[in-house]
N, CA, C and O atoms as CSV, one atom per row, in Angstrom:
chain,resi,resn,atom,element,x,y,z
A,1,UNK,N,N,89.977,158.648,156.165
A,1,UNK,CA,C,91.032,157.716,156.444
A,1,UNK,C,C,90.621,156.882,157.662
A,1,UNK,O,O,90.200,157.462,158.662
A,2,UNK,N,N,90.711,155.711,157.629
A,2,UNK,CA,C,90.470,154.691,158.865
A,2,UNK,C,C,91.631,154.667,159.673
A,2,UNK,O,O,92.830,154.921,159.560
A,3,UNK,N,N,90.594,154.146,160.788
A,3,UNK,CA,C,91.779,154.182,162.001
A,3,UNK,C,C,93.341,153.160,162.030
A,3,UNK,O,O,94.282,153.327,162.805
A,4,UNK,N,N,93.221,152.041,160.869
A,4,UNK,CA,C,94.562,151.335,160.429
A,4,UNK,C,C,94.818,152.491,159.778
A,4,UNK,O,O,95.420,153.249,160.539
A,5,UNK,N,N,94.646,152.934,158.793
A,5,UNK,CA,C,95.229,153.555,157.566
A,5,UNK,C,C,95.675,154.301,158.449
A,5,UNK,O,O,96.885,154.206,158.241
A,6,UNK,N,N,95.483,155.384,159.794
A,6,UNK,CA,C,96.113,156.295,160.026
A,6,UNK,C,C,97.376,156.001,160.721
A,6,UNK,O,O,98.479,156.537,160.620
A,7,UNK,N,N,96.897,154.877,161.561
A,7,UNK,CA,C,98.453,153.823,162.299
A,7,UNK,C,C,99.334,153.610,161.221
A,7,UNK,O,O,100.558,153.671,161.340
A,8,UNK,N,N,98.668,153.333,160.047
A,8,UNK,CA,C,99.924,152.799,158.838
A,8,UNK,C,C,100.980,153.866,158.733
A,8,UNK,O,O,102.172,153.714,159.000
A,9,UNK,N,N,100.399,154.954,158.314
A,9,UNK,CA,C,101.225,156.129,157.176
A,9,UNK,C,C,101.731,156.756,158.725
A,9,UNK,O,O,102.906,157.118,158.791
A,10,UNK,N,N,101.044,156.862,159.713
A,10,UNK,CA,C,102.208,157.668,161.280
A,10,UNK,C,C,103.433,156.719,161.588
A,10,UNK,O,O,104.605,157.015,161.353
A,11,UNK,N,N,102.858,155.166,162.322
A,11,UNK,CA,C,103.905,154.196,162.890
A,11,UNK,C,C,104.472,153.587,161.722
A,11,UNK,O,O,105.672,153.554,161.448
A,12,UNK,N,N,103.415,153.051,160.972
A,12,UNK,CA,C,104.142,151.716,160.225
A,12,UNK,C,C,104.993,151.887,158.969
A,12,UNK,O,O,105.787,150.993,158.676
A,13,UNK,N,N,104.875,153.023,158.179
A,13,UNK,CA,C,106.096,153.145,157.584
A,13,UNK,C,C,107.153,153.681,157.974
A,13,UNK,O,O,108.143,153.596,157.248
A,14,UNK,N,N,107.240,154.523,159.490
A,14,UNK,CA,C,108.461,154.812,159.581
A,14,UNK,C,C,109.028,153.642,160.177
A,14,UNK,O,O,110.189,153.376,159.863
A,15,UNK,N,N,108.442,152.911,160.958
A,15,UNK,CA,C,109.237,151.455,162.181
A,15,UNK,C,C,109.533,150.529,160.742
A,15,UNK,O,O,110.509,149.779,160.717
A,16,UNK,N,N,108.529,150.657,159.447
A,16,UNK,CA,C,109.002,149.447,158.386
A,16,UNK,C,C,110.367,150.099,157.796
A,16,UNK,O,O,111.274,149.349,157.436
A,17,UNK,N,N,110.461,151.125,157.730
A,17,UNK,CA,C,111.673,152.022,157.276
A,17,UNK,C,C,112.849,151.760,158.028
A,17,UNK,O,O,113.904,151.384,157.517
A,18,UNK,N,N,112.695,151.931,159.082
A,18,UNK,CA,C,113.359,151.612,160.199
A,18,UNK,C,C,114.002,150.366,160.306
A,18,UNK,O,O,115.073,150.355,160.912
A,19,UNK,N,N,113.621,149.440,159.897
A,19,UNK,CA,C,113.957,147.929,160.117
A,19,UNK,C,C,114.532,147.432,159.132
A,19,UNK,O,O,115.322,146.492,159.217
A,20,UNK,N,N,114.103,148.181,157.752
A,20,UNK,CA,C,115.325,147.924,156.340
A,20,UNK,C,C,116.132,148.524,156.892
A,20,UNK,O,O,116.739,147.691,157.565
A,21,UNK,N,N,116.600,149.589,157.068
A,21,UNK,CA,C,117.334,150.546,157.193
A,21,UNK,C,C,118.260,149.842,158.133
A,21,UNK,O,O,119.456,149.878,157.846
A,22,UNK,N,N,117.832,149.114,159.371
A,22,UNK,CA,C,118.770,148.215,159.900
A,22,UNK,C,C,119.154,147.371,159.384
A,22,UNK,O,O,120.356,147.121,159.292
A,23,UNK,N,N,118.563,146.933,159.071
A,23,UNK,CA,C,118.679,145.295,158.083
A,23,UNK,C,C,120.278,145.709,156.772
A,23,UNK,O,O,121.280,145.040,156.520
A,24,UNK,N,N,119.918,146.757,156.366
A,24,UNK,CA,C,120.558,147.008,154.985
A,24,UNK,C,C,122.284,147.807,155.916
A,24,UNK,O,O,123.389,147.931,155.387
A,25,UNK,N,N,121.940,148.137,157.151
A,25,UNK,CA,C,123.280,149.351,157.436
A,25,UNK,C,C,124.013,147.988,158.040
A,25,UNK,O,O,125.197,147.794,157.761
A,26,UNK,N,N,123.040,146.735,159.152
A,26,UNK,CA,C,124.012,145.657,159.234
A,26,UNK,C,C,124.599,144.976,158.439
A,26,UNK,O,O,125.815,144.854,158.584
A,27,UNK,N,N,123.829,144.213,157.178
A,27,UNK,CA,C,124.333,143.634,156.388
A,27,UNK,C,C,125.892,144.448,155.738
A,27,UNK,O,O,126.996,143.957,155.500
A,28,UNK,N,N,125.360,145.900,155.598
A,28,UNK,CA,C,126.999,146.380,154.630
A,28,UNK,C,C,128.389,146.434,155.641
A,28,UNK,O,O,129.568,146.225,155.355
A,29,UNK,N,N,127.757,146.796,156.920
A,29,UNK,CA,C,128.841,146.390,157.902
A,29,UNK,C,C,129.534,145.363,157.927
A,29,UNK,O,O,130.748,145.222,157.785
A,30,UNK,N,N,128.535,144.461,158.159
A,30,UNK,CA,C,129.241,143.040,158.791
A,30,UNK,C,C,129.815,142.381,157.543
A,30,UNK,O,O,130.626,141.456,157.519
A,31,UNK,N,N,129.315,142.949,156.614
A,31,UNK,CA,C,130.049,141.745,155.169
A,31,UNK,C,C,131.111,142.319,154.433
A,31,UNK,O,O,131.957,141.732,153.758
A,32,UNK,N,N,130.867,144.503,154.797
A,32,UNK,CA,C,132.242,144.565,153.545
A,32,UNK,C,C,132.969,145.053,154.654
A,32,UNK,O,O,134.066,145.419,154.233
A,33,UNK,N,N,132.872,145.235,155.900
A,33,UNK,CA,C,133.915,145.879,157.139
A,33,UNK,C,C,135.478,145.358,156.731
A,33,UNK,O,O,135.637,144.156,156.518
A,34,UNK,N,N,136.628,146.288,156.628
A,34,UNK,CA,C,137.576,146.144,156.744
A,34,UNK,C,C,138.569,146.086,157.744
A,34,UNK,O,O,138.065,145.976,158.862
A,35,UNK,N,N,139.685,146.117,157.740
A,35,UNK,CA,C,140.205,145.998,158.766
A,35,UNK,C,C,140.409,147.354,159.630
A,35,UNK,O,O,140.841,147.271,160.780
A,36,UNK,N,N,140.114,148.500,159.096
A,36,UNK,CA,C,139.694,149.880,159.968
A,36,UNK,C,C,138.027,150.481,160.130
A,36,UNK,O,O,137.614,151.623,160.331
A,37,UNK,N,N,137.189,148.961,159.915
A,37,UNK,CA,C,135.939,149.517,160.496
A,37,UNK,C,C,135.522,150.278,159.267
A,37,UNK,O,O,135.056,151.269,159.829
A,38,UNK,N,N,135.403,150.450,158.300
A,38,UNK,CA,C,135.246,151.418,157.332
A,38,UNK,C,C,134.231,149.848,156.675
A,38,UNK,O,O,134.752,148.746,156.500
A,39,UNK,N,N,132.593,150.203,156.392
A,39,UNK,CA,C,131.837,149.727,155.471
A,39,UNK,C,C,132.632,149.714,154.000
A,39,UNK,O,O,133.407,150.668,153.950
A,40,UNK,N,N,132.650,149.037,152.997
A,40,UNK,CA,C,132.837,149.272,151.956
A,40,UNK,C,C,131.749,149.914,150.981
A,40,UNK,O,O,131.838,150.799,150.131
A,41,UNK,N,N,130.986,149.348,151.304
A,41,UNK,CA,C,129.720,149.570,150.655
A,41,UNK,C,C,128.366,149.781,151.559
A,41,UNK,O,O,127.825,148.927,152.261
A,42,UNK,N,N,127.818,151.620,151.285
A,42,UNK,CA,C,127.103,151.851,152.128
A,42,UNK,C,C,126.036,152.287,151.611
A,42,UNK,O,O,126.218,153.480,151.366
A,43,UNK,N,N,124.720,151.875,151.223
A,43,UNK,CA,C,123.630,152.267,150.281
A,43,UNK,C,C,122.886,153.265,151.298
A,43,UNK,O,O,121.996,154.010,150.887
A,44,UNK,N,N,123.229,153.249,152.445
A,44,UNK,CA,C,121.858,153.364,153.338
A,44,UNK,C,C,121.862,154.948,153.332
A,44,UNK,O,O,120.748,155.296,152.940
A,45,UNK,N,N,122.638,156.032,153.599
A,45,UNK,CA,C,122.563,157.222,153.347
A,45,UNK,C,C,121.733,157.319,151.891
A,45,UNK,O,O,120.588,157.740,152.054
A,46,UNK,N,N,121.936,157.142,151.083
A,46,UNK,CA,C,121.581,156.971,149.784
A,46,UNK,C,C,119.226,156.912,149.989
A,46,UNK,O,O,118.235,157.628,149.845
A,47,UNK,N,N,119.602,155.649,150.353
A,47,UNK,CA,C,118.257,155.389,150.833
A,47,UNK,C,C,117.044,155.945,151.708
A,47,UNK,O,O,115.834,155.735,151.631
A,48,UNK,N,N,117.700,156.617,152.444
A,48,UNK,CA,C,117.008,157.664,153.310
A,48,UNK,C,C,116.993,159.158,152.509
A,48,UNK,O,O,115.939,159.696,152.168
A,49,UNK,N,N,118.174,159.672,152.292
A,49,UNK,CA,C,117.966,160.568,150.591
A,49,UNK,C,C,116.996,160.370,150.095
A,49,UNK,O,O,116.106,161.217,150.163
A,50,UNK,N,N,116.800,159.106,149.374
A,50,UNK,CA,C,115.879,159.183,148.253
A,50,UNK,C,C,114.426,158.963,148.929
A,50,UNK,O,O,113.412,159.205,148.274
A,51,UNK,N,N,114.381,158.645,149.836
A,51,UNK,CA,C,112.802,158.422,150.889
A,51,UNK,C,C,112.765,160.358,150.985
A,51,UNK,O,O,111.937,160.976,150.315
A,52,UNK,N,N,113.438,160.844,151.594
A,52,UNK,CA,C,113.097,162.408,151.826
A,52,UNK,C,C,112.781,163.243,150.410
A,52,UNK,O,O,112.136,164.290,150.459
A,53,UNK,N,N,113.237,162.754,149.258
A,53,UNK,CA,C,113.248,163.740,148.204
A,53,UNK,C,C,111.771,163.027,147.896
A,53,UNK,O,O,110.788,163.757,148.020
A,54,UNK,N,N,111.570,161.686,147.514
A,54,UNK,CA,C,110.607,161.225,147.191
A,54,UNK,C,C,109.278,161.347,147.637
A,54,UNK,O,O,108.319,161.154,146.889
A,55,UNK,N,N,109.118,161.847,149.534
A,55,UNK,CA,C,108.048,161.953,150.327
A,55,UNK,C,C,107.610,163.222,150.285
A,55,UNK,O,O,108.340,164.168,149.993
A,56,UNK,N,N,105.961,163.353,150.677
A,56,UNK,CA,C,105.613,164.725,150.455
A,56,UNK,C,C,106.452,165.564,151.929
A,56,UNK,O,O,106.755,165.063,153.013
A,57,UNK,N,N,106.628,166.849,151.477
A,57,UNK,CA,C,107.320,167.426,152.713
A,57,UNK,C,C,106.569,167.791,153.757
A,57,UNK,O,O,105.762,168.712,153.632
A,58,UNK,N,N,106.724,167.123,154.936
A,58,UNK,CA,C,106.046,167.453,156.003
A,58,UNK,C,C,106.991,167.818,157.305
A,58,UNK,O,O,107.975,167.079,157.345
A,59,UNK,N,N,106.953,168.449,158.011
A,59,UNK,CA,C,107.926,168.342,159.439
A,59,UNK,C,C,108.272,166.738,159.859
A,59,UNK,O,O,109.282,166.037,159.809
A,60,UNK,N,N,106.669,166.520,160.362
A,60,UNK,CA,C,106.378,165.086,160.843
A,60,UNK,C,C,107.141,163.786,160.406
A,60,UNK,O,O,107.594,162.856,161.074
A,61,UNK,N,N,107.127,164.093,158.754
A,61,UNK,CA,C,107.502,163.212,157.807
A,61,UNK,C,C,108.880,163.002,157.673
A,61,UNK,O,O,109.421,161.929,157.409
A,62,UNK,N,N,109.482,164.213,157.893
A,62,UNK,CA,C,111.093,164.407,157.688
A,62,UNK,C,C,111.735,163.961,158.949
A,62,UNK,O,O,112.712,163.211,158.948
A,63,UNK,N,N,111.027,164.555,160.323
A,63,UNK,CA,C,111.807,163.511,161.395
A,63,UNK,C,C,111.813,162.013,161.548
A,63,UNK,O,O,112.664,161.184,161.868
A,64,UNK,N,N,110.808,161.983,161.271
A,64,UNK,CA,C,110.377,160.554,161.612
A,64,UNK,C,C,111.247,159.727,160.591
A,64,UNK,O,O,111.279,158.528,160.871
A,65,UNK,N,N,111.825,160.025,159.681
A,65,UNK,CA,C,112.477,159.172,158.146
A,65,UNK,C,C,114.013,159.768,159.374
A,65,UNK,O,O,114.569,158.865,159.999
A,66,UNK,N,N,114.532,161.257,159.581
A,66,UNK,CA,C,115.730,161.377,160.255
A,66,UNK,C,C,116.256,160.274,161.366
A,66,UNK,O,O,117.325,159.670,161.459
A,67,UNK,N,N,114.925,160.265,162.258
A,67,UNK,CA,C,114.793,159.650,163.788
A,67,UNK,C,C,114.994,158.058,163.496
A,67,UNK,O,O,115.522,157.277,164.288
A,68,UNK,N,N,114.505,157.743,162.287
A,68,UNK,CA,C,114.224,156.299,161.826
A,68,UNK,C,C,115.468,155.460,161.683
A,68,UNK,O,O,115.784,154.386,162.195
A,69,UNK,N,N,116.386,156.663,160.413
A,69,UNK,CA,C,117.678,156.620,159.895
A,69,UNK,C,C,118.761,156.527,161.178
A,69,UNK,O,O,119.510,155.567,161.360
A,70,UNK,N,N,118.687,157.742,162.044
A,70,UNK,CA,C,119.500,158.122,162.761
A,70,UNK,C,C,119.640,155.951,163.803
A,70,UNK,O,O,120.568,155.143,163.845
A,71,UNK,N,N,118.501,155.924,164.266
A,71,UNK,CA,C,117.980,154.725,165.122
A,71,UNK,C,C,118.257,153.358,164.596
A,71,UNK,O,O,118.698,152.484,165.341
A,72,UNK,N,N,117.976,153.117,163.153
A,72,UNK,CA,C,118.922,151.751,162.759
A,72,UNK,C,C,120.410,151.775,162.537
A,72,UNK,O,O,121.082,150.760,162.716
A,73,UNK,N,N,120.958,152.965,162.133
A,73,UNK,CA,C,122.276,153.003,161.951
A,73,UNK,C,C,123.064,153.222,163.318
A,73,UNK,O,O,124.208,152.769,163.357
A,74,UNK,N,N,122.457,154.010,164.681
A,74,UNK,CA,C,123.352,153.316,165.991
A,74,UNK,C,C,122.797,151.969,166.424
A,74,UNK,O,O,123.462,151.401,167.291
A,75,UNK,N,N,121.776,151.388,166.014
A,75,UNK,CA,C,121.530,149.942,166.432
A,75,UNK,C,C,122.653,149.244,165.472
A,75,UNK,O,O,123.545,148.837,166.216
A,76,UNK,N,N,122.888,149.013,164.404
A,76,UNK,CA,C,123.381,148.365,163.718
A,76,UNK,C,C,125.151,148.509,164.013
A,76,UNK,O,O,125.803,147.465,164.021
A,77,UNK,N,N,125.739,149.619,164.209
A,77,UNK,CA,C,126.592,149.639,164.252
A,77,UNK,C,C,127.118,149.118,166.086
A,77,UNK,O,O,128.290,148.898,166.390
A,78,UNK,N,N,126.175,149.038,166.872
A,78,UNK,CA,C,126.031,148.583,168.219
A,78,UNK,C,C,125.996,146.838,167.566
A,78,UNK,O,O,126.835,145.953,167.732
A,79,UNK,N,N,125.413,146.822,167.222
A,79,UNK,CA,C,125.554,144.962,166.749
A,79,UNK,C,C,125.925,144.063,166.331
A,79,UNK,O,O,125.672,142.863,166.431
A,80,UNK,N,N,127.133,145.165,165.381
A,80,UNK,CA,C,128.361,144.825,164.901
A,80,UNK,C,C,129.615,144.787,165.707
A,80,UNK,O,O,130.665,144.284,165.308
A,81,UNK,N,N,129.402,145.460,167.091
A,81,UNK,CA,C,130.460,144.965,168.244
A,81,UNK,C,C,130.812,146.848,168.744
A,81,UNK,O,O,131.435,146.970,169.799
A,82,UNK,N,N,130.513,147.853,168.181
A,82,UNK,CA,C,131.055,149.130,168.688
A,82,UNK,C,C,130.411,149.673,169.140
A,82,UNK,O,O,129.194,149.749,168.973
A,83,UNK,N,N,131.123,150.227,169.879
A,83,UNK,CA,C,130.567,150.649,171.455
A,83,UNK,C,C,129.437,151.988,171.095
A,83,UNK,O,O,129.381,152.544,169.999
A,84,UNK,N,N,128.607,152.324,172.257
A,84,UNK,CA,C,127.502,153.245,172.267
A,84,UNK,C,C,127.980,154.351,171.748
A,84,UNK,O,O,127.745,154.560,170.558
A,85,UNK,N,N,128.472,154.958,172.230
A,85,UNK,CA,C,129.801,156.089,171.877
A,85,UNK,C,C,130.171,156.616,170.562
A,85,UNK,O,O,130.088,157.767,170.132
A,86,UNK,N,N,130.692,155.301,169.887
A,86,UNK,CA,C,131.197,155.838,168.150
A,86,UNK,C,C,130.313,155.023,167.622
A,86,UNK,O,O,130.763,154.619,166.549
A,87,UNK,N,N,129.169,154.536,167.869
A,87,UNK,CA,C,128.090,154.083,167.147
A,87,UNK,C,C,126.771,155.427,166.853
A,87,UNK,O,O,125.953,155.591,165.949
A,88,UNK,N,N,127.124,156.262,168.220
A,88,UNK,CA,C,125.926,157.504,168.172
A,88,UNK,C,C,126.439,158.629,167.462
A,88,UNK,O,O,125.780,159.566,167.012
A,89,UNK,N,N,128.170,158.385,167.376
A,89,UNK,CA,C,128.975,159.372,166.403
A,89,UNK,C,C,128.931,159.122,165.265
A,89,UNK,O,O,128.745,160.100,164.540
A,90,UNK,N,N,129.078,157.712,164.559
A,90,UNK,CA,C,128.862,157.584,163.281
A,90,UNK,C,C,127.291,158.063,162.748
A,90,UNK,O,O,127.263,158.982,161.929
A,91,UNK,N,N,125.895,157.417,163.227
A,91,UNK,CA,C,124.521,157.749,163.578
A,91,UNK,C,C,125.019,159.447,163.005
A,91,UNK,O,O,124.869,159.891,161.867
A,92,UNK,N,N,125.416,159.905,163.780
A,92,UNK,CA,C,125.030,161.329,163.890
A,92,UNK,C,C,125.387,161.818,162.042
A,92,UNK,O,O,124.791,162.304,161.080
A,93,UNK,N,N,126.858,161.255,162.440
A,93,UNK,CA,C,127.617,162.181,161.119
A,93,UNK,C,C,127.136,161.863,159.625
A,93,UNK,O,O,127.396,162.509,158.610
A,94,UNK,N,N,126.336,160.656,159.759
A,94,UNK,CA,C,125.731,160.155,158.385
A,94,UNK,C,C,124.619,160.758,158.531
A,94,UNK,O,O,124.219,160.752,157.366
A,95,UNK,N,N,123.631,161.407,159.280
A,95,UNK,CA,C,122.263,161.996,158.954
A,95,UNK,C,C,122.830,163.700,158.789
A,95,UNK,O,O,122.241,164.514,158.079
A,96,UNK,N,N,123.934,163.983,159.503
A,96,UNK,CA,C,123.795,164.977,159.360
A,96,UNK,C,C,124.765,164.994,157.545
A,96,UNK,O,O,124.966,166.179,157.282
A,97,UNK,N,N,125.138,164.389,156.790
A,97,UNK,CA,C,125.396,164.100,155.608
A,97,UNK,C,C,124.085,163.989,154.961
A,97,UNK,O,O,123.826,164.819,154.089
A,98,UNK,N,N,123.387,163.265,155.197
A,98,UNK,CA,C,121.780,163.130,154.658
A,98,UNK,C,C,120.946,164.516,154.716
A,98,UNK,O,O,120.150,165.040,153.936
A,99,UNK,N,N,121.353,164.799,155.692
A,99,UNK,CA,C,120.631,166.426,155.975
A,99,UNK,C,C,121.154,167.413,154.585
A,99,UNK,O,O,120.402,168.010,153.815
A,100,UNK,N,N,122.492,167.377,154.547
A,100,UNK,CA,C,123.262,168.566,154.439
A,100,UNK,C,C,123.262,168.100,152.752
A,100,UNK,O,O,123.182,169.070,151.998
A,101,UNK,N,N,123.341,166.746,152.073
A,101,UNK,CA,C,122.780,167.034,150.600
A,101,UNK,C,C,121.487,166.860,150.477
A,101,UNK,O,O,121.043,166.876,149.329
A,102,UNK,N,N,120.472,166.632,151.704
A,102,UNK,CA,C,119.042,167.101,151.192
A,102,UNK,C,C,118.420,168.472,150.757
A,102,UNK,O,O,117.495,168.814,150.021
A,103,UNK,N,N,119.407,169.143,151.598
A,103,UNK,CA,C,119.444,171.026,151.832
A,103,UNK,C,C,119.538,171.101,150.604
A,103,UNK,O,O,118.605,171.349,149.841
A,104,UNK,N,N,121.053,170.826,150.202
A,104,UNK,CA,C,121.452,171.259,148.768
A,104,UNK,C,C,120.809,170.579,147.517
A,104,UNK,O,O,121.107,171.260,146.536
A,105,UNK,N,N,120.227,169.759,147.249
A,105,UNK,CA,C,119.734,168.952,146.586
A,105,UNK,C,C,118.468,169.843,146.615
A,105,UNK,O,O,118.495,170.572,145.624
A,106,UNK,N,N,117.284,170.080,147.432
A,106,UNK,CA,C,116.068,170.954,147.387
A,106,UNK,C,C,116.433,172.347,147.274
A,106,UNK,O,O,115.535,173.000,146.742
A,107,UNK,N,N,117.642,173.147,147.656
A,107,UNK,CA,C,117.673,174.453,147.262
A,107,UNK,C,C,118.092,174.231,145.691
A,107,UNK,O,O,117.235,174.884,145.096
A,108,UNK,N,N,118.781,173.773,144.912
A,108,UNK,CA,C,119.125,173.569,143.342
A,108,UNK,C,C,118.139,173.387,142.754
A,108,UNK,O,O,118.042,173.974,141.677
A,109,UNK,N,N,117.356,172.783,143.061
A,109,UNK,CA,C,116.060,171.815,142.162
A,109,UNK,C,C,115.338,173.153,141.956
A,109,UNK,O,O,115.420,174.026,142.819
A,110,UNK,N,N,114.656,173.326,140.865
A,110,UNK,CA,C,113.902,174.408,139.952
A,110,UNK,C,C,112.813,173.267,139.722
A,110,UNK,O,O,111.723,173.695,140.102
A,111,UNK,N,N,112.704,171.688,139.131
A,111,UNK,CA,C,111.915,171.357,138.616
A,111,UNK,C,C,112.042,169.829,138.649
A,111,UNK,O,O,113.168,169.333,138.655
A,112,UNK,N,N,110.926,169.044,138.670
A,112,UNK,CA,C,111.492,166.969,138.517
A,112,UNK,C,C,112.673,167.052,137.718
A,112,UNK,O,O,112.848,167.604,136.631
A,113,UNK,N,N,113.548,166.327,138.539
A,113,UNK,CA,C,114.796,166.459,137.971
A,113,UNK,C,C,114.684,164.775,136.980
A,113,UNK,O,O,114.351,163.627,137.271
A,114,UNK,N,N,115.226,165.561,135.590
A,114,UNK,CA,C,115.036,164.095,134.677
A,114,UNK,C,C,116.932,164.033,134.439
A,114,UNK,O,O,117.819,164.777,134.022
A,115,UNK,N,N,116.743,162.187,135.193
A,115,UNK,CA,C,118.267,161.953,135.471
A,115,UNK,C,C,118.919,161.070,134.397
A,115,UNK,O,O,119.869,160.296,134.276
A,116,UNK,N,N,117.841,161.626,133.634
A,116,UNK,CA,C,118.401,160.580,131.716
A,116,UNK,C,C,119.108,162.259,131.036
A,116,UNK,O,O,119.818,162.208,130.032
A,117,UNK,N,N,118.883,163.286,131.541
A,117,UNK,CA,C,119.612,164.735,130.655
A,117,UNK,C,C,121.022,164.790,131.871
A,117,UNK,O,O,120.984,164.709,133.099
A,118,UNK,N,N,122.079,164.941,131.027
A,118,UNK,CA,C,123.288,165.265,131.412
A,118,UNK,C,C,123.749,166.207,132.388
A,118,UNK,O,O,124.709,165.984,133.125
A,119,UNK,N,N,122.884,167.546,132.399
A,119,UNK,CA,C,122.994,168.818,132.801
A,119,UNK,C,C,122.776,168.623,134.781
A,119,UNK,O,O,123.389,169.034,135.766
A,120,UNK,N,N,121.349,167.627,134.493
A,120,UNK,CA,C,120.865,167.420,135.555
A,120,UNK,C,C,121.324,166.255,136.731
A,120,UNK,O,O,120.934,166.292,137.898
A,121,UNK,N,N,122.232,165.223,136.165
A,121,UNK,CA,C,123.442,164.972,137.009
A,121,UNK,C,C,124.487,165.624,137.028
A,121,UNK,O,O,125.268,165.212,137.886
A,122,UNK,N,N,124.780,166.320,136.551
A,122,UNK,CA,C,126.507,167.519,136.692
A,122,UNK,C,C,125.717,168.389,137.769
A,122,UNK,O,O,126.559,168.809,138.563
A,123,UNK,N,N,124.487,168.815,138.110
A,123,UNK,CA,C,123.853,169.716,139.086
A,123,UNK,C,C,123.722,168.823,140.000
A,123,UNK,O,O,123.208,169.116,141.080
């Protein structure tokens, strides 16, 4: 592996991760926000999910996608006007949601889950 290639796969996909991940948690803020602060539409848990199930499992790999997640979603919600405070509370409570159906999602799984059989979305 060359010395880019190794900068790529350490820094540059998690900071490129990082920057959708802002990009995508501001946009659902600022466009479906209601009048109690509530996103309407929030892909970005979703998205970091499917980056962890999809990536090979590494320690390294899993913080750095957590740290990534955790880091655009209190930037974003800081940029949308709320304060440090319930921006590092929301941050928190959505990774630790990301955490807590990654757990369950990898303890269920027996095998590639094929999401065209019935059985395997009801699980």
């Amino acid at each position: 592996m060359t010395r880019g290639e190794h900068f790529y796969r350490t820094l540059g996909l998690p900071l490129a991760l990082t920057i959708i991940l802002f990009a995508i948690s501001w946009l659902s803020i600022a466009l479906t926000r209601n009048w109690m602060s509530v996103a309407t539409l929030w892909p970005v848990n979703a998205i970091i999910l499917a980056v962890l199930l999809r990536s090979t499992v590494s320690a390294g790999r899993c913080v750095s996608v957590l740290l990534g997640g955790a880091v655009a979603l209190g930037l974003a919600n800081v940029a949308v006007g709320n304060g440090a405070g319930l921006s590092t509370a929301l941050a928190l409570a959505n990774i630790l949601e990301v955490v807590i159906a990654w757990a369950l999602l990898v303890k269920l799984q027996t095998d590639t889950a094929d999401l065209a059989r019935l059985r395997n979305l009801i699980v």
